[in-house]
C-alpha positions in Angstrom: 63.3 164.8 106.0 61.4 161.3 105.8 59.1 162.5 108.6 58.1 166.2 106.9 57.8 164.4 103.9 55.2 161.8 105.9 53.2 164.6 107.8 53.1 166.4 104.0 51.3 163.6 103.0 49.3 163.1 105.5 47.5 166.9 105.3 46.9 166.3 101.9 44.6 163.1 103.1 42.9 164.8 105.1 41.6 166.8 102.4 41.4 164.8 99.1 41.5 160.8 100.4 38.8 158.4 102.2 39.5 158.5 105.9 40.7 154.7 106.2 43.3 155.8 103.8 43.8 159.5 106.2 44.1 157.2 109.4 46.4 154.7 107.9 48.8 157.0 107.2 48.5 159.4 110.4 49.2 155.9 112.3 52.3 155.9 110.3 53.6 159.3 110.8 52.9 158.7 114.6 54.7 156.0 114.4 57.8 157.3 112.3 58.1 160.2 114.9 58.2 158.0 118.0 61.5 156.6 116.4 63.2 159.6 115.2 62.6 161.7 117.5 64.5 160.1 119.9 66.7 159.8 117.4 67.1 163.2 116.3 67.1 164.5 120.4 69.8 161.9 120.8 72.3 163.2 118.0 71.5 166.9 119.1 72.2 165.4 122.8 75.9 164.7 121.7 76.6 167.4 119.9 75.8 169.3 122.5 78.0 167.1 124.9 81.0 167.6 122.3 80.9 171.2 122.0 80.5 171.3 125.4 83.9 168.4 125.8 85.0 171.0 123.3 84.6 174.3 125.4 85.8 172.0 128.9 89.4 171.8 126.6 89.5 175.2 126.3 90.1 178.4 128.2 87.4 181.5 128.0 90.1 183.3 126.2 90.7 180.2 124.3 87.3 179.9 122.7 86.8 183.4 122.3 90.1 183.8 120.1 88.8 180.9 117.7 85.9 182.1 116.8 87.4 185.3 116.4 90.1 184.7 115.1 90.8 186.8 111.6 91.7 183.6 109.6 89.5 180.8 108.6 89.9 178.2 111.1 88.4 174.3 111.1 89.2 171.3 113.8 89.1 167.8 112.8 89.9 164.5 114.1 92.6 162.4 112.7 90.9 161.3 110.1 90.4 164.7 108.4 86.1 164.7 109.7 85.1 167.9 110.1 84.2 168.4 113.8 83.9 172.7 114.1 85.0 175.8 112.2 84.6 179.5 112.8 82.7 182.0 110.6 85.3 182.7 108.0 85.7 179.3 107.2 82.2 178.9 106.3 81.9 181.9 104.7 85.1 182.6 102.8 86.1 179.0 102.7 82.8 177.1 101.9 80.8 179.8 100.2 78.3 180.0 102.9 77.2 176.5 103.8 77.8 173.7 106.7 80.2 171.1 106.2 79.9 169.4 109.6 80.9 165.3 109.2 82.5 166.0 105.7 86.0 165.2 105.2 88.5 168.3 105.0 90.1 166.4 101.8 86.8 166.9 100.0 87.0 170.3 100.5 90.3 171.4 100.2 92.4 169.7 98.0 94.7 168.0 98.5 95.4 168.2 102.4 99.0 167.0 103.4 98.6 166.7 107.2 102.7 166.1 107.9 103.6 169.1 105.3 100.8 171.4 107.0 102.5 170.7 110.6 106.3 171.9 109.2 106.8 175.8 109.6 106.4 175.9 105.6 103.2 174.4 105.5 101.1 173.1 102.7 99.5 175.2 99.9 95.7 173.5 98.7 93.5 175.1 96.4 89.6 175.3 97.4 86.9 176.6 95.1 89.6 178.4 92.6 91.3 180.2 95.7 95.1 179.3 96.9 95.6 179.0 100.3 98.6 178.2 102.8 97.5 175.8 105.5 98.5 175.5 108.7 98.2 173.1 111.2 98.5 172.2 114.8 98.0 168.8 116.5 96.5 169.2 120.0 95.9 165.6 122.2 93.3 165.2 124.5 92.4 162.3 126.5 90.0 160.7 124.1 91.3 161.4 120.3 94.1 163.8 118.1 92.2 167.2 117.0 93.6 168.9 114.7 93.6 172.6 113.9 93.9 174.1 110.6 94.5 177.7 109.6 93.9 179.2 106.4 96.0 182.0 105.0 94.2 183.0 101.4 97.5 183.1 98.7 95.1 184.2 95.7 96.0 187.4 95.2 99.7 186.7 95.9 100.0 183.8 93.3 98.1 185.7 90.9 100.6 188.6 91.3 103.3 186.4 91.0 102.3 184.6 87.8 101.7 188.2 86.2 105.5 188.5 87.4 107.1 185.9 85.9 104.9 185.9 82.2 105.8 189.1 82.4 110.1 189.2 82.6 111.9 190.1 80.0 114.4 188.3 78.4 117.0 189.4 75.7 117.1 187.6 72.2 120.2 188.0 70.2 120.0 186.8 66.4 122.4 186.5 63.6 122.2 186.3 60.1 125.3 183.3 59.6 125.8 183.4 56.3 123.9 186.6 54.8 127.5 187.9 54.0 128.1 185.3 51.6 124.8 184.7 49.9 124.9 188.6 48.9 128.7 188.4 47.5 128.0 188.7 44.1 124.8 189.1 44.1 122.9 191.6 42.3 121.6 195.0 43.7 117.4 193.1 43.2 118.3 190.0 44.7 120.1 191.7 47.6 116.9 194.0 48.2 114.6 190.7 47.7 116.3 188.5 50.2 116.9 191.2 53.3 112.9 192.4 52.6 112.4 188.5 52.5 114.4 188.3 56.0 113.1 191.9 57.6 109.8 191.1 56.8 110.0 187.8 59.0 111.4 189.5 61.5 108.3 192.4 61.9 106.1 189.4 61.9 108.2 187.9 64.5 107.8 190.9 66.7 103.9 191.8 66.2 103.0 187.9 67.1 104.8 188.2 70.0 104.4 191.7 71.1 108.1 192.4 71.6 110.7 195.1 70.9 113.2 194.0 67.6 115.9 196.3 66.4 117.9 196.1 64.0 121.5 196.5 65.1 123.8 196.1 61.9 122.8 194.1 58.4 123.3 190.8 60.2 122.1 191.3 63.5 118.9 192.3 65.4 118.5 192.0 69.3 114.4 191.9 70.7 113.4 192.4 74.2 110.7 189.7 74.9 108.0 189.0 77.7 108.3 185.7 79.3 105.4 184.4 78.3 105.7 184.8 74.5 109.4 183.1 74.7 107.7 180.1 76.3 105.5 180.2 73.3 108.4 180.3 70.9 110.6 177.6 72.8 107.2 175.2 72.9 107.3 175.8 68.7 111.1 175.1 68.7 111.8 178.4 67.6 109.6 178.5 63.9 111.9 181.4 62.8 114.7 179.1 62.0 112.5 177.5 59.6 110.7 180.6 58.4 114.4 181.8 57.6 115.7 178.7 56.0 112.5 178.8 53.4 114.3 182.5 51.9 116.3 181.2 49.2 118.9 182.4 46.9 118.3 182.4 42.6 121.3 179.3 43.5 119.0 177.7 46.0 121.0 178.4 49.0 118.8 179.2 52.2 119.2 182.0 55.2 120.1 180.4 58.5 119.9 182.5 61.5 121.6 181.4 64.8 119.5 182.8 67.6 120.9 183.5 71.5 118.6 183.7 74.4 119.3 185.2 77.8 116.5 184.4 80.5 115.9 184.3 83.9 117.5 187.1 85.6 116.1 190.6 87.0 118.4 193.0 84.5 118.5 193.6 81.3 122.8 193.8 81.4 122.9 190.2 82.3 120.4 189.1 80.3 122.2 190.8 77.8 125.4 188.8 78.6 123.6 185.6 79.0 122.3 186.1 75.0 125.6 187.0 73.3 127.2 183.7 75.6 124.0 181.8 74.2 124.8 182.7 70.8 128.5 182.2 71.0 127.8 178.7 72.1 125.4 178.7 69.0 128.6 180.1 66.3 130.5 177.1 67.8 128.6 174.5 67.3 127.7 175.2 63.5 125.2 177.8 63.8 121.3 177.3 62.0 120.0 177.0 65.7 119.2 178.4 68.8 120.4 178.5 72.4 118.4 179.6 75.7 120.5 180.2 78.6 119.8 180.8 82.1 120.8 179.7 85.8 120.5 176.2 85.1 122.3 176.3 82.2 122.0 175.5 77.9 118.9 174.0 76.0 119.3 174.0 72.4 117.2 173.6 69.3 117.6 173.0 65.9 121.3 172.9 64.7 120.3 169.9 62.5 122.1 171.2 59.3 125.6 171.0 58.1 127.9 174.0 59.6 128.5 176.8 57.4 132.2 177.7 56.4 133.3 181.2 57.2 137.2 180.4 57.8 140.1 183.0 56.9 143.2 182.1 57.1 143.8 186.2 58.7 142.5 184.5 61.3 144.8 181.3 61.4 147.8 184.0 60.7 146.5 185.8 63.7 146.6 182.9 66.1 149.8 181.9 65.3 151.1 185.2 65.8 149.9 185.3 69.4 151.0 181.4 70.1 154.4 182.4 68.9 154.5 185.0 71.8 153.4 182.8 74.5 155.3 179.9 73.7 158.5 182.6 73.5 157.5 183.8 77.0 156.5 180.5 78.7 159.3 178.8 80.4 158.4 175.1 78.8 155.3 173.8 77.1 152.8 170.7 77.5 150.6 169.5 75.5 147.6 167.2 76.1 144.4 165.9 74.2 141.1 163.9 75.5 141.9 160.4 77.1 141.8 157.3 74.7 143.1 160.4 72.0 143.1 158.8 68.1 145.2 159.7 65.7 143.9 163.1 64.9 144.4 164.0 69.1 148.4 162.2 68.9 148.8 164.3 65.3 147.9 167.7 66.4 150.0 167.4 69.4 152.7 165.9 67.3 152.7 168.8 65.0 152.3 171.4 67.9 155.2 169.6 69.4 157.2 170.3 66.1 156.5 174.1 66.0 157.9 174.4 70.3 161.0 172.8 69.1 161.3 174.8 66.2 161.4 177.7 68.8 163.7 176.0 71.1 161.4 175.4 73.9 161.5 172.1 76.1 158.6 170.5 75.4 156.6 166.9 76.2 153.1 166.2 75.0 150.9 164.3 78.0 149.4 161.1 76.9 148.1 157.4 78.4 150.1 154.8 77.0 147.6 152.4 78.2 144.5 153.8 76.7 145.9 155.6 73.7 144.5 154.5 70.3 147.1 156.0 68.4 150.1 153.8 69.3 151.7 153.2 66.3 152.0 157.0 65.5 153.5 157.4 68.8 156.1 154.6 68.4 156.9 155.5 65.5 158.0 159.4 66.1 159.7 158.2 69.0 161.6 155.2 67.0 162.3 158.9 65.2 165.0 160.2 67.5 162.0 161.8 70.0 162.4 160.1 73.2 161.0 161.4 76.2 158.8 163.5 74.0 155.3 161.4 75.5 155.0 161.4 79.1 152.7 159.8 81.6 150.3 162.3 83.3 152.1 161.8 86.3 155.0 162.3 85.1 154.1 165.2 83.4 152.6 166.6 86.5 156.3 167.0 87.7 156.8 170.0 84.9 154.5 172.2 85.7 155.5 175.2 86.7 153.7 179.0 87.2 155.1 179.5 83.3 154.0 176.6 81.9 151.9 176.9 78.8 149.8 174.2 78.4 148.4 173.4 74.6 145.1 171.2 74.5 144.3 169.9 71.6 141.0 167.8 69.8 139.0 168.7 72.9 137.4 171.8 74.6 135.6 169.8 77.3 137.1 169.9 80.9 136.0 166.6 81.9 137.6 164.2 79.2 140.9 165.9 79.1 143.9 163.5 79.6 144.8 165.2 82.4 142.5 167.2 84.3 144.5 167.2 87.3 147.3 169.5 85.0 144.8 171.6 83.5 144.0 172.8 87.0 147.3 173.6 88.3 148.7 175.2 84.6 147.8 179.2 84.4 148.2 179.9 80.8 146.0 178.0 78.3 145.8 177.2 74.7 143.2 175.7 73.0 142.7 174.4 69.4 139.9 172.0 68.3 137.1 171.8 65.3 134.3 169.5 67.8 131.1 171.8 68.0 131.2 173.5 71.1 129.8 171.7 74.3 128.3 173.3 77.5 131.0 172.8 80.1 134.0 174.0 77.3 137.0 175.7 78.9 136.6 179.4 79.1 139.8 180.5 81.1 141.9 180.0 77.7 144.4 182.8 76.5 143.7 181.9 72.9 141.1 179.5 71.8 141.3 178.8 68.7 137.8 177.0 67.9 137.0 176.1 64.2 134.4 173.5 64.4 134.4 173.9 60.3 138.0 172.4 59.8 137.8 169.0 59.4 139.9 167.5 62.4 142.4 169.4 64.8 145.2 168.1 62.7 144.3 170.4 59.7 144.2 173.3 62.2 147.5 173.0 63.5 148.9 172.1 59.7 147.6 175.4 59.1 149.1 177.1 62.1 152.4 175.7 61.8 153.0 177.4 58.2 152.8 181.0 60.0 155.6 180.0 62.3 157.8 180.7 59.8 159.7 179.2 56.7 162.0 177.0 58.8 159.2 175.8 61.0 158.4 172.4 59.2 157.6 168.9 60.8 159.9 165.9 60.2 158.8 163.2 57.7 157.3 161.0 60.9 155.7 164.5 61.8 154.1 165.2 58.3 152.9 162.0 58.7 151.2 161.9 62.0 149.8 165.1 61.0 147.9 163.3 57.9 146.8 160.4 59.5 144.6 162.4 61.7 143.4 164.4 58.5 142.8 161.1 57.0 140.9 159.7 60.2 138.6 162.4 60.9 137.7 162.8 56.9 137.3 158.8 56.6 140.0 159.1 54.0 138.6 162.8 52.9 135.3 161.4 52.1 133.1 163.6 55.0 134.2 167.5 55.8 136.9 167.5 53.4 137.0 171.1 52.1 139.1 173.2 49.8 141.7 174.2 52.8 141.5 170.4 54.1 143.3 169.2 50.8 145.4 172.1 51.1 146.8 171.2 54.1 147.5 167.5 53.3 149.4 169.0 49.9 151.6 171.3 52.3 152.1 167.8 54.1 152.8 165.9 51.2 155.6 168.3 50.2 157.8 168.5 53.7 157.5 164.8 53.2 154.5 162.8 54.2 154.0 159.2 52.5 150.8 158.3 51.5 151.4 154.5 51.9 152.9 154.8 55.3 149.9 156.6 56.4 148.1 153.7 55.5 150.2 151.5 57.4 149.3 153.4 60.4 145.8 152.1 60.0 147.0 148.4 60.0 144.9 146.3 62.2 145.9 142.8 64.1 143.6 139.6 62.2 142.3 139.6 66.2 141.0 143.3 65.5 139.9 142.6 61.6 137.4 139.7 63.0 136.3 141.9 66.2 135.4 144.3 64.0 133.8 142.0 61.2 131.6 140.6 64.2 130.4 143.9 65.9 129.2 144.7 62.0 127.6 141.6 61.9 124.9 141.8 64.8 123.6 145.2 63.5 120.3 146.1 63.3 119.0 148.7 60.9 116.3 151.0 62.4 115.4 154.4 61.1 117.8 154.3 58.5 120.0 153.7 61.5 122.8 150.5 61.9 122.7 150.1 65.8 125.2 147.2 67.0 125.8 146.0 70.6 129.6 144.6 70.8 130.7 141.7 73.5 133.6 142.8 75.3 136.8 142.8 73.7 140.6 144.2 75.0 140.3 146.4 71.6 136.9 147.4 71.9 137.9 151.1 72.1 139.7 150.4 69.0 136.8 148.0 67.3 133.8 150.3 68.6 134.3 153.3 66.0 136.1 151.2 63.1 133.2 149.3 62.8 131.0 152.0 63.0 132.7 153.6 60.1 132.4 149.9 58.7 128.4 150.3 58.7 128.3 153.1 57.0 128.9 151.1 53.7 125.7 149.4 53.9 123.3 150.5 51.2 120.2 152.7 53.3 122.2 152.9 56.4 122.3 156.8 57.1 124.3 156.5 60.7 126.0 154.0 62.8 126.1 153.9 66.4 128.0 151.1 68.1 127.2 150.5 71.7 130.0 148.7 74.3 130.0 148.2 77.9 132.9 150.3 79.0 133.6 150.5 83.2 130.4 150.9 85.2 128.2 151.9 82.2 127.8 151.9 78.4 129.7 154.1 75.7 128.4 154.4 71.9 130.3 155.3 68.9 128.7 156.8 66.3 129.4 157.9 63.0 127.8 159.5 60.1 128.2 160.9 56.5 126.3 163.9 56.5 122.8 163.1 56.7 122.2 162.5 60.1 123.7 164.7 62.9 124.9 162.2 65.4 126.5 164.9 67.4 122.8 166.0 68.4 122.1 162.2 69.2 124.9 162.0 71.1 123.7 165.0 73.3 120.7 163.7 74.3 122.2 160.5 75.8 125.2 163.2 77.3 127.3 163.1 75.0 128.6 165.3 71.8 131.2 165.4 69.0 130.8 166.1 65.5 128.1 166.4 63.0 129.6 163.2 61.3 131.5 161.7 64.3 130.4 161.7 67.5 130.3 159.6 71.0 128.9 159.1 74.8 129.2 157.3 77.9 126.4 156.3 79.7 127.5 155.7 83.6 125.6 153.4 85.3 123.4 152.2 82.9 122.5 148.7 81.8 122.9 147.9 78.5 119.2 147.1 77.9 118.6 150.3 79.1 121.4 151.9 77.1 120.5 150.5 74.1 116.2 151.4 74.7 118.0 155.4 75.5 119.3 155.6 71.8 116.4 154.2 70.2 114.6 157.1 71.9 117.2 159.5 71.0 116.8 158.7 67.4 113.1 158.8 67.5 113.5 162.1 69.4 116.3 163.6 66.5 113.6 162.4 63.6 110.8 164.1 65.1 112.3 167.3 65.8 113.8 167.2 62.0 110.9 167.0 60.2 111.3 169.7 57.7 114.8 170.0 57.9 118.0 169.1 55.6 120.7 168.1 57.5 122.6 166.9 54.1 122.4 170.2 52.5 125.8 171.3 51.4 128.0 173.9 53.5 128.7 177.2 52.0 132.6 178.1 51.9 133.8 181.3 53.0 136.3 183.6 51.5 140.1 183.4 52.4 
């Protein structure tokens, strides 16, 4: 280039400078060409000696099938130069110009040499074209070539993004609590609110060009492309706040619960997938949304207090049908979640009562060691009811192919008591009010899931009274039964609704005392100054009392009294009380309304209860616990913005 440029220059001398200057710079150009020259002979020299090294390593038919081969092709040393490629390459790979000496990184990006050598090979992108890359390493005496061959993927990945944007997937939503905002209503208000609600949904459907129908007054069911649900899951489903703006003349807003089935090639499974979506939305409260596919839940919303729509047809039902299978089962068991409180020992209790009633052996499964409900368990025992609490192992011994096993406070496989029974018992019983959890036990006869009853205890108080008129507890019974009421209703302060006093009047009368109850609750001084410690290295952030406790023998006792305890400081919205617990770190955490722990609790994988609510954290530090929670808090706030999570629940007829 430096010589043309130099001859260039010297023509134009010739013709418009003096001749020293002309002469001067032809002695130049001379002398520039009798160094590159050689130069340029020499380079043209070896590349003529490598090709022809090149051609010496490979056969006539050899050569002759690279160049025409129907792929593009390139060789490179083992650093990645470029040493040869065949037509196609430059052509359909390079657009057309020579890329001899550049690095095949540079072109085709990025290059994984090892990955390009395995029988999948490695897919690299060059000039907005996708291709697969394969490679083969050939040694020769002097240096590695390597052989690259391009198989273009463009049209393939182009077809297989229009593919997956373009699956369907099946939406499923529900109106929760339409039924009773209307009740009563007059015929203008009823028109206003569903035009309110249909007219959200039509917008719903033209923004995201999909197929709604409406399939009764509460429920419509939309086909939807892939795409657009990835457009509605990135907004955290806007409808639920688009719904929850349509208010009553009483100011009560329209929650929907939404279920989402995606994933799969037919529109039956997807179907299935949505209505189990939406189940697991009913359970846990409703006011949210659930996507389900092969790898499982994700859930949004669900920040707002659960709606009441509990009958007690339905509680007369389910004791009908658990009066038939305890009459057919051959004995009973009954078991709650390990280190069970006073609401899991209360339930069983008073399920315990009801078996006896009908004469059938029964034992209820519980840890001695880890049980926080010891003094309700001495005391019914001190109550003539030995051998009524067995070991797990020794329970183990009664199971037989008609057993009936009861579970109680829990729905959740893996913190059962017992999971070694649950597997080897048949017939299955469930009763508990804790929002439903992904992994909940879904090979139940009955399960009886309320998670609007304030603790398990209320549920079976209510079940017992359909047993019949004789069916009632003993005094100790009445009063196990209330001090789990009492526990999960922090002395029927939270969750307490009209049936909750109900059932702790029905209590009252077969004999419960009110003041031993409270002595229940009695703690050790030991526990007292535990507890008064734990409160006393809180930290308030977010409206939030977060506490780290030492370790104590109690701590499983300490950890949730004191977070109840920092729920009497003046701004504190939610507790949550961290304690190293085995090879990890477990949290406590408690609320009064405001804040829904239980969604808290799921991000660090966990759950519970809008207002009580725990996890353990396996193998974690408790730095890094304790940075986990501050993240999950900032994570619930963020995602809340806009919501009420202290808005009142609306009861239900009975």
């Amino acid at each position: 280039m430096a010589l043309c440029l130099m001859a260039a220059f010297c023509a134009a001398a010739w013709f418009t400078a003096p001749r020293g200057i002309f002469y001067a710079e032809l002695v130049a150009t001379l002398a520039l060409a009798v160094l590159a020259v050689p130069t340029i002979i020499g380079t043209r020299n070896e590349l003529h000696r490598f090709m022809n090294y090149m051609g010496e390593q490979l056969s006539v038919t050899q050569k002759r099938s690279l160049t025409q081969f129907p792929l593009p092709v390139v060789v490179t040393d083992e650093k990645g130069e470029i040493l040869w490629y065949n037509d196609l390459f430059r052509s359909g790979v390079i657009g057309g110009g020579e890329s001899f000496g550049d690095n095949i990184g540079n072109i085709a990006s990025p290059v994984d040499r090892l990955k390009a050598t395995s029988d999948a090979g490695a897919e690299v992108t060059c000039r907005d074209r996708v291709y697969n890359v394969y490679a083969v390493e050939s040694n020769i005496p002097e240096e590695l070539l390597v052989t690259y061959y391009f198989i273009d993927k463009t049209g393939e990945r182009r077809l297989e993004k229009a593919y997956n944007e373009t699956r369907p997937a099946v939406m499923t939503i529900v109106l929760d609590n339409i039924e009773d905002l209307l009740a009563g209503s007059r015929e203008s208000e009823r028109s206003r609110i569903m035009g309110e609600v249909e007219r959200i949904f039509e917008d719903f459907g033209a923004d995201n060009r999909c197929f709604i129908k409406k399939v009764s007054s509460s429920r419509f069911v939309a086909v939807i492309e892939e795409r657009y649900l990835a457009g509605i899951i990135s907004e955290r489903f806007r409808i639920l706040d688009e719904a929850r703006s349509i208010t009553t003349a009483e100011g009560q807003p329209v929650t929907l619960s939404v279920g989402v089935g995606r994933g799969d090639y037919t529109l039956t499974v997807l179907d299935s997938m949505s209505a189990q979506a939406l189940e697991m939305c009913l359970g846990r409260g409703g006011d949210q949304a659930a996507v389900k596919d092969a790898a499982g839940y994700e859930f949004f919303g669900g920040f707002s207090k659960a709606i009441e729509k509990r009958t007690k047809v339905k509680t007369r039902l389910v004791a009908a049908a658990m009066s038939e299978l305890i009459a057919s089962s051959h004995n009973v068991l009954i078991m709650g979640h390990r280190y069970g409180d006073m609401d899991c020992a209360g339930a069983a209790i008073g399920m315990a009562a009801a078996c006896k009633y009908m004469e059938k052996p029964v034992a209820i499964v519980v840890d001695r060691k880890t049980t926080l409900a010891g003094p309700s368990i001495d005391r019914v025992e001190a109550d003539g009811n030995r051998g009524l609490f067995l070991s797990p192992e020794q329970a183990a011994m009664l199971v037989e192919p008609e057993t009936l096993l009861i579970i109680v406070d829990t729905h959740v496989k893996h913190i059962l008591e017992s999971p070694e029974i649950f597997n080897e018992c048949k017939n299955i019983v469930v009763i508990d009010h804790h929002r439903r959890m992904v992994g909940y036990i879904e090979n139940a006869v009955i399960f009886y899931h309320e998670p609007n009853a304030s603790s398990a205890s209320e549920m079976v108080t209510e079940l017992i009274q359909y047993f019949g008129d004789r069916c009632r507890p003993s005094k100790t019974e009445a009063e196990a039964l209330l001090a789990g009421i009492t526990l999960d209703t922090k002395s029927f302060a939270v969750r307490a609704g009209v049936r909750t006093f109900e059932a702790a009047a029905w209590l009252r009368r077969v004999g419960a005392d009110t003041v031993e109850v409270k002595k229940l609750f009695a703690d050790s001084l030991e526990t007292y100054q535990h507890r008064a410690a734990v409160v006393s290295r809180a930290d308030v952030y977010r409206g939030c009392a977060v506490s780290f406790s030492e370790k104590y023998d109690d701590i499983a006792i300490v950890a949730p009294q004191a977070a109840d305890e920092l729920l009497t400081i003046q701004g504190v919205k939610a507790s949550f009380v961290l304690f190293q617990a085995g090879d990890g770190v477990s949290c406590s955490a408690r609320s009064l309304g405001a804040v829904n722990v239980q969604v808290i609790m799921e991000a660090l994988g966990g759950g519970g209860h809008l207002t009580m609510a725990g996890a353990q954290m396996k193998g974690m530090e408790p730095a890094a616990a304790h940075a986990a929670l501050l993240k999950a808090i900032d994570d619930y706030f963020e995602n809340t913005e806009g919501h009420t999570a202290d808005a009142g629940p609306t009861y239900g007829t009975e």
